[in-house]
N, C-alpha and C positions, 0 to 999 in steps of 0.2 A: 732503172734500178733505184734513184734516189725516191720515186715516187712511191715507191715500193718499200723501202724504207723508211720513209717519214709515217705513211700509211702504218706500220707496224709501232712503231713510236707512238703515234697517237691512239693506235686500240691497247698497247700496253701501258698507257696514263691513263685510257680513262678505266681498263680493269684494276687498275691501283686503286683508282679513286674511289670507285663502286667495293672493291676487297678490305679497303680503310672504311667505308661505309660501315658492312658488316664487322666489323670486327667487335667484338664482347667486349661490356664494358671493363676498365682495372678492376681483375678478381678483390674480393674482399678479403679482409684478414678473419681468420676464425673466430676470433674476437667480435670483431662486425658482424659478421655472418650469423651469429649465435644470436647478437642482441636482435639484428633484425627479423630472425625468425619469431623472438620471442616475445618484439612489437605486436608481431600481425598475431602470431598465438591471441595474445592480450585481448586484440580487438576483437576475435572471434569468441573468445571465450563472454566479454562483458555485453556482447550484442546475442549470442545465445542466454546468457543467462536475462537480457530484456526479454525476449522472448516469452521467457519463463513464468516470470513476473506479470509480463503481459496476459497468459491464459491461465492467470488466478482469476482476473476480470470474468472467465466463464466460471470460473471455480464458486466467486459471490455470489454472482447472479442465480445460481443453482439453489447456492445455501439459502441465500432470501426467498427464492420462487417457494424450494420444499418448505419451510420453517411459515411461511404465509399461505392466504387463502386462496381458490385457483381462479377465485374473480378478479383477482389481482395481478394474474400471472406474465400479462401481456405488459402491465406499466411496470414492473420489477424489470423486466428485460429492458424495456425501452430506459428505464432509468441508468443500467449499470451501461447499457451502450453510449447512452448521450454524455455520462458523466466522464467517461473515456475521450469522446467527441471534442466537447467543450472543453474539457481540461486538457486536452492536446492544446491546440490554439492558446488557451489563459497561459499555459506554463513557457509555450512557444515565443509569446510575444511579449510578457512580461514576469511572469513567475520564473523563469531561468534565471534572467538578470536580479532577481531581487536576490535571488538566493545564493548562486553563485557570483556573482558579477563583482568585481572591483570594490571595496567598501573599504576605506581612511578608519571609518568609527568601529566597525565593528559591528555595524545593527541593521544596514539594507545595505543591496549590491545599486550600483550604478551605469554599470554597462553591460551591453551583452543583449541588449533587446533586440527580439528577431532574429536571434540569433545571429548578432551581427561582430561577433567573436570569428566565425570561421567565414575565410576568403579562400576561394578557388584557386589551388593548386599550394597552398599550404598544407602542415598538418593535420588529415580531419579528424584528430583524436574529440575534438567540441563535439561533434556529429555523434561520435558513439557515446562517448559520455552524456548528452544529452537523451538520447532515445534512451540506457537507462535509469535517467533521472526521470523522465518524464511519466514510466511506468509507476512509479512510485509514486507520484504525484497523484495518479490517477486512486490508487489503493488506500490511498488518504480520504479522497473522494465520498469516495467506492461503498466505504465501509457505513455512512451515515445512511445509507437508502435504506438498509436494513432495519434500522432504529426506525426510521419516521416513514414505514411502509404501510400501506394500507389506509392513509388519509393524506397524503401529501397533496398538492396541487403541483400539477407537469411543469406548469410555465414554471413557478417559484423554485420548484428545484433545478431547473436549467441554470435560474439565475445566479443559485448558492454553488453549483456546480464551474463558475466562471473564477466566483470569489475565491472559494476554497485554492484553486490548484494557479490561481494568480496571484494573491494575498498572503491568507491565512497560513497556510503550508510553507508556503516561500519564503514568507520571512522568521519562522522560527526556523525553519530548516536552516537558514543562512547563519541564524546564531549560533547551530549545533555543527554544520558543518560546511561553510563558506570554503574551507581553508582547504578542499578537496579539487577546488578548480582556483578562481582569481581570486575568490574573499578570503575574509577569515572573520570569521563568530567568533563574539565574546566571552559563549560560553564555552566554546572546546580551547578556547586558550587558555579558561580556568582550568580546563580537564577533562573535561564532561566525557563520559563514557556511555556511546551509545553507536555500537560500528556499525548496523543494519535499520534502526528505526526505531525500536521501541516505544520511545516517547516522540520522535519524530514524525514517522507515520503512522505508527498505531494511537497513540494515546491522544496524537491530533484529532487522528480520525473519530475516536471513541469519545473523548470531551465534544468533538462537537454535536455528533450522536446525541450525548446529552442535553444540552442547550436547544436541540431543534425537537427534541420528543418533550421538554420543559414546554415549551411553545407551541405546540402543537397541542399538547392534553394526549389523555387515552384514548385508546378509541371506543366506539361504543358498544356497550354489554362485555369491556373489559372489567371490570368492578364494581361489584354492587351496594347499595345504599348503606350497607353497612361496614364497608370498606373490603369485605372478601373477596379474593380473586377467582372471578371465571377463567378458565384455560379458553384461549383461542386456537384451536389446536390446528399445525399446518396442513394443508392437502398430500401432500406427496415427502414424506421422510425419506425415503432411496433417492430420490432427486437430491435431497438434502447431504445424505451421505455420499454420496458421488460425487455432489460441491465439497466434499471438506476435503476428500481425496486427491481431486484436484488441486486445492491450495496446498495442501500439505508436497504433492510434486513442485509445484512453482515455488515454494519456498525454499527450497535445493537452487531455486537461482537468485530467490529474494537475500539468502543468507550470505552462501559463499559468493555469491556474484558479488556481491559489494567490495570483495579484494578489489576489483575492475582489472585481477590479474590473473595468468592463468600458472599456479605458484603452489607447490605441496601446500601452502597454509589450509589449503578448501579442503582437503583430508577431514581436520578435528570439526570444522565448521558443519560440515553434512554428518559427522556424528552428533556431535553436540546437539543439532537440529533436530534429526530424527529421533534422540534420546527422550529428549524433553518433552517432544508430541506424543510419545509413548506412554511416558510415565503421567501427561496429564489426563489423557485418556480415562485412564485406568485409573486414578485416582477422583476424577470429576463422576465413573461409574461406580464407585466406592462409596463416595459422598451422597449422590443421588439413593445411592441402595438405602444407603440410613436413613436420610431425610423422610423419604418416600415409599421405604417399603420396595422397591425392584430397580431393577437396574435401566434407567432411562436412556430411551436411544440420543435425546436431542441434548441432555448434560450430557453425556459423553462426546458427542459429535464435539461439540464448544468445548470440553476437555483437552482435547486436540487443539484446538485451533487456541488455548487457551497457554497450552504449554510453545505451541512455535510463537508464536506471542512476543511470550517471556523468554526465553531466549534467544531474540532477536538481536536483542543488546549486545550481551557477554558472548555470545557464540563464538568468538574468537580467539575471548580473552579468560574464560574459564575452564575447568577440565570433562570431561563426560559427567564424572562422579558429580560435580557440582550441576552440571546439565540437569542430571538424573532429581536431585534434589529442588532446582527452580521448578522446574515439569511438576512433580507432585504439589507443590506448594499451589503453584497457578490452576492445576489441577479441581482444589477444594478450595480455592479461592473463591472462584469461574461461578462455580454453584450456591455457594453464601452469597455471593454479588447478585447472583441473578433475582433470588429469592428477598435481598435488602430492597432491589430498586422496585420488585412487584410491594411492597409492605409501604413505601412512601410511593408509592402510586404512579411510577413513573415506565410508561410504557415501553417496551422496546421487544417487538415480536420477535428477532432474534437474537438478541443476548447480546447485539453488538458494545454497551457500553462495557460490559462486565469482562467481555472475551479483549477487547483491546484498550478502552480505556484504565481500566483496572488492572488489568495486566501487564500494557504497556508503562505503566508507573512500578508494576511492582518488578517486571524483569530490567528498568536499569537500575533500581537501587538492587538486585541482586547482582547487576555486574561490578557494581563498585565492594560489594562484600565478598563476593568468590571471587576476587581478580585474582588470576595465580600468579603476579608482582607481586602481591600480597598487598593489605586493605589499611586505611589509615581514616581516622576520624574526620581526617579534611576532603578524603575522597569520599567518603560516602555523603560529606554536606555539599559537596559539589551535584553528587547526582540528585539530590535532596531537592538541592535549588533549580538542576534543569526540571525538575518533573512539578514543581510549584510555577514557575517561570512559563510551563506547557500548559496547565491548567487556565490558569489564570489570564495568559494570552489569548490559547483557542475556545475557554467557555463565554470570554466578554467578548470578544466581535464576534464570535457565530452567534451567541444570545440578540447582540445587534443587531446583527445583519436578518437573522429570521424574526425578528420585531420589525425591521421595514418592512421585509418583503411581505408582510403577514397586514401590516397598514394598509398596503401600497396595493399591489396586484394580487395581494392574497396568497396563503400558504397553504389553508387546510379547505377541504373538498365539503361539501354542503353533506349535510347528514340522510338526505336521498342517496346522491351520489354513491359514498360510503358505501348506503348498506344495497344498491345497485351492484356497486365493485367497480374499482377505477378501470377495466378493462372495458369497456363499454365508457362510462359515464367520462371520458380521459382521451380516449383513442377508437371510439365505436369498434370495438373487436371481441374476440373471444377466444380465448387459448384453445377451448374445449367445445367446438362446437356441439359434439354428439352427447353431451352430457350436462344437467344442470347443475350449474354450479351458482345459484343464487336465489333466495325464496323471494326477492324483491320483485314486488306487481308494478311497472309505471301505470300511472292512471293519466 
């Protein structure tokens, strides 16, 4: 009997033990319960909208392939892929930390390389907020292929492709907004108003556009002796149009995604957004009608792309109506711009300085005048100085940095090459095998 007993004693302790096992952790208070759902909301909403961000990267590569020649078509792609590639890595293992990382002064980050901010079994909010910074990084990139397409040299732009989303990008970014993770920039302390990029990633990306089509020259039979413009006219426009389409979906996560919360604020932001693409459209097909007598398919594409642009800045902080007004502006901005930089001879087969460099200056000083805070002489000199401050940072070291590489290993493709077409003469391939797409005999 006792053994019978003791026996039951000890399968009733160790079913305690195994029943305390299971037992559900102490319930949460509804209070907890709410924030922690609206943690993970958060994270799913900011690593969806990288996502988004992410397949503009096909969204470019389109617009550069349609807007260019089809001997080209194989190194536009290889380009917008590798510049993804490589700026993964540059932004991974040094451009994170500059930009966000730890910074006393105000002007480079100091920790955080390799991302060596997140430790396993902590919070991985670093992990997501990275993957959406780093798409960003790339779109910085991204947007100079466009400009210096169609004579570039592969190697040279791998190597600017390192700089860009290690350096250049990084550290004004960290000016503009360090104070989003460990840093804090000097300039959003002044004020600076720029919630999604305008001058960050677009006007980076578009000055530097500048600086490498400076450097590079036209390409050949764009201008003739007399200084008139020959049209290089692209291969595929529905290609092209397809890429604007595209960006203009990713930028539904370029915009609101920047909350990095998932918060009624993305409501006004995805209007404001699509307000603005609207009216620049329309307005860039307006423009073009006068100029030119019809209504252009390739100014209007960049119409779009000229109004989300511009309201990349303010999209937060101004109202549709104001939306509706940058969009126009950037609109017939878009198309003066493209038309100035062909008249001083400066080449850019898709219109990238005019669509983000010009644009991106002109949508943050319009966030600083339609902020619906309402505007003051001191805010709009603040955004005054971040968008001189972007200039003059990213046109002197990209101007640098494509003067070495142009020394060194060489930038620009031999004028066989060229008129071969960098698909072959770059990569021995051919987009289009069944078709020719080049009058060049090799002998």
């Amino acid at each position: 009997m006792k053994r019978i007993v003791m026996f039951l004693v000890v399968l009733i302790s160790l079913a305690s033990v195994a029943w305390a096992e299971d037992d559900p952790p102490t319930p949460l208070s509804n209070k907890e319960a709410i924030a922690l759902v609206q943690t993970h909301v958060d994270y799913v909403w900011t690593l969806v909208a990288a996502a988004l961000v992410f397949f503009m990267q096909a969204g470019f590569a389109m617009v550069e392939t349609g807007f260019t020649r089809a001997k080209n078509a194989i190194n536009i792609m290889m380009k917008n892929l590798m510049d993804f590639c490589m700026g993964t890595l540059a932004f991974w293992a040094i451009g994170f930390a500059f930009m966000f990382g730890v910074s006393k002064s105000g002007w480079i980050g100091t920790a955080g390389f390799f991302l060596s901010d997140f430790t396993p079994g902590q919070d991985p909010w670093v992990l997501a907020f990275w993957m959406f910074q780093v798409v960003f990084a790339a779109t910085a990139a991204t947007i100079v292929s466009g400009a210096m397409a169609e004579r570039t040299r592969f190697s040279g732009y791998l190597v600017y492709s390192l700089f860009i989303c290690g350096f250049i990008y990084p550290i004004f970014g960290g000016w503009a907004w360090g104070g989003l993770f460990h840093g804090g920039g000097w300039l959003e302390k002044l004020g600076f108003i720029d919630f999604a990029g305008s001058t960050v990633v677009h006007s980076v990306g578009g000055w530097a556009s500048l600086a490498g089509a400076i450097v590079l020259g036209p390409r050949i039979g764009k201008y003739d002796k007399d200084g008139s413009v020959r049209p290089i006219l692209g291969h595929n426009l529905p290609l092209a149009a397809l890429g604007v389409f595209i960006l203009w979906v990713g930028w539904f996560g370029f915009n609101p995604g920047s909350t990095t919360a998932a918060k009624k604020d993305i409501a006004m932001i995805f209007v404001n957004t699509n307000l603005s693409a609207a009216t620049g459209a329309i307005l860039a097909m307006i423009t073009s009608w006068v100029k030119i007598g019809k209504p252009d398919i390739g100014m209007s594409l960049n119409g779009a792309l000229a109004g989300l642009v511009a309201i990349t800045s303010g999209c937060a902080s101004v109202s549709p109506t104001s939306s509706v007004i940058i969009g126009a502006v950037a609109g017939i901005l878009v198309v003066l711009s493209v038309f100035f930089f062909d008249r001083i001879k400066v080449d850019d087969p898709v219109g990238a300085i005019s669509v983000h460099g010009v644009n991106g200056a002109w949508g943050t000083l319009a966030a600083g005048i339609f902020a619906m805070g309402g505007t003051s002489a001191r805010v709009i000199g603040v955004q005054l100085l971040g968008i001189g401050v972007c200039f003059v940072w990213t046109f002197c070291t990209a101007y640098l940095l494509f003067k070495i590489i142009d020394k060194t290993i060489g930038l620009r493709v031999s004028p066989e090459e060229e008129a071969e077409g960098l698909d072959y003469a770059e990569h021995r391939g051919n987009a289009y095998p069944d078709f020719e797409v080049s009058t060049y005999v090799q002998r």
